[in-house]
C-alpha positions in Angstrom: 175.1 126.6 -14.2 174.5 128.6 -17.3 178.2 130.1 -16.9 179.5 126.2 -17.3 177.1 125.1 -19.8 176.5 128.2 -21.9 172.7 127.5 -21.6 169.3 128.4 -19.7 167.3 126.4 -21.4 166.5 122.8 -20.0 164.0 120.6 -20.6 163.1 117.6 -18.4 162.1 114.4 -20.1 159.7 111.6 -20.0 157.6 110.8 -18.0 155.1 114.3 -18.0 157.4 116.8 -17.6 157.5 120.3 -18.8 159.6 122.2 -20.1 161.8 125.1 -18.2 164.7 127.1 -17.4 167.4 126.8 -14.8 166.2 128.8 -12.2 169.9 129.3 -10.6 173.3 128.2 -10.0 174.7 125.2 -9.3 175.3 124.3 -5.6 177.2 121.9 -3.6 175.3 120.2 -0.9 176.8 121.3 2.8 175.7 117.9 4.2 176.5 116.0 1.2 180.1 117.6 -0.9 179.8 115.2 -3.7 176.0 116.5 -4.6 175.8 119.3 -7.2 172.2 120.3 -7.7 170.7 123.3 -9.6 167.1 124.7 -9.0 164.8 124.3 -12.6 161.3 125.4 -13.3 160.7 121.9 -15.6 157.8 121.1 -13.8 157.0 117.4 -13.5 154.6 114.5 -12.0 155.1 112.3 -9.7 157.3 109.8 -10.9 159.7 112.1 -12.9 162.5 111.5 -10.6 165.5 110.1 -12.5 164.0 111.3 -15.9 167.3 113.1 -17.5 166.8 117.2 -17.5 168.4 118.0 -21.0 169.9 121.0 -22.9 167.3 122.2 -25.1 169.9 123.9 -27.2 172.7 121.0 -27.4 170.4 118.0 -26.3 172.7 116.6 -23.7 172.1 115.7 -20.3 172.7 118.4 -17.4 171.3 116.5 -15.3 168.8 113.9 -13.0 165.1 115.4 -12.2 165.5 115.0 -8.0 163.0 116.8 -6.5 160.3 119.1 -5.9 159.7 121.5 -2.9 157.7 124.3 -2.2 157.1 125.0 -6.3 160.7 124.5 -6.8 162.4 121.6 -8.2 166.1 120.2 -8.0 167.9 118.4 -10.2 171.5 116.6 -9.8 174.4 117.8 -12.1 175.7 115.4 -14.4 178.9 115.9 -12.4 177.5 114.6 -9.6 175.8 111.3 -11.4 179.8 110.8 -13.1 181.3 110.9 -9.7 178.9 108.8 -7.8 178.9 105.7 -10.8 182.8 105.9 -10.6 183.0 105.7 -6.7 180.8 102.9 -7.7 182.4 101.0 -10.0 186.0 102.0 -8.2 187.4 103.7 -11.4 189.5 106.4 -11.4 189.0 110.2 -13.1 190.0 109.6 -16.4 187.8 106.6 -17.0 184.7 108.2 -19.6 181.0 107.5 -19.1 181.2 105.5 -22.7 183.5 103.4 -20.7 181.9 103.2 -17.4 178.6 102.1 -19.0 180.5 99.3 -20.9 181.6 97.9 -17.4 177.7 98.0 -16.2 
């Protein structure tokens, strides 16, 4: 992840969450293609799931707090969030998120 995004740093957001790094690179579910997850150490209660992890250094989403398991915790690329909303909204690739959300 930090070879796409030029970053380590992340920091997952409200609610109670604290602050980390990306413990690894980003992986492709085997059971699930679409899903690109990366392991974090932004440790976070119960209820953080779907709080946006963000970029400490450019303050931009990388991705959605998932899970936690075994001490470490997953969260789902951007890319991943993109794809699903446009299978959902049955857009094609060049459709933008600034766009996407407008149809919401």
């Amino acid at each position: 992840m930090d070879s796409l995004l030029k970053e380590k740093i992340a920091i997952a957001k409200y609610p109670n969450a604290v602050p980390g790094i990306i413990t690894g690179p980003l992986r492709w579910s085997a059971s699930t293609p679409m899903l690109a997850q990366f392991p974090h150490s932004c440790y976070g209660i119960d209820g953080c799931s779907g709080s946006p992890v963000i970029s400490h250094k450019s303050g931009k989403a990388l991705g959605v707090f998932s899970s936690s398991e075994n001490e470490i915790h997953w969260a789902i690329a951007t890319v991943s969030v993109k794809d699903d909303l446009r299978s959902w909204l049955q857009v094609d690739q060049t459709v933008t998120m600034k766009q996407m959300i407008k149809l919401l």
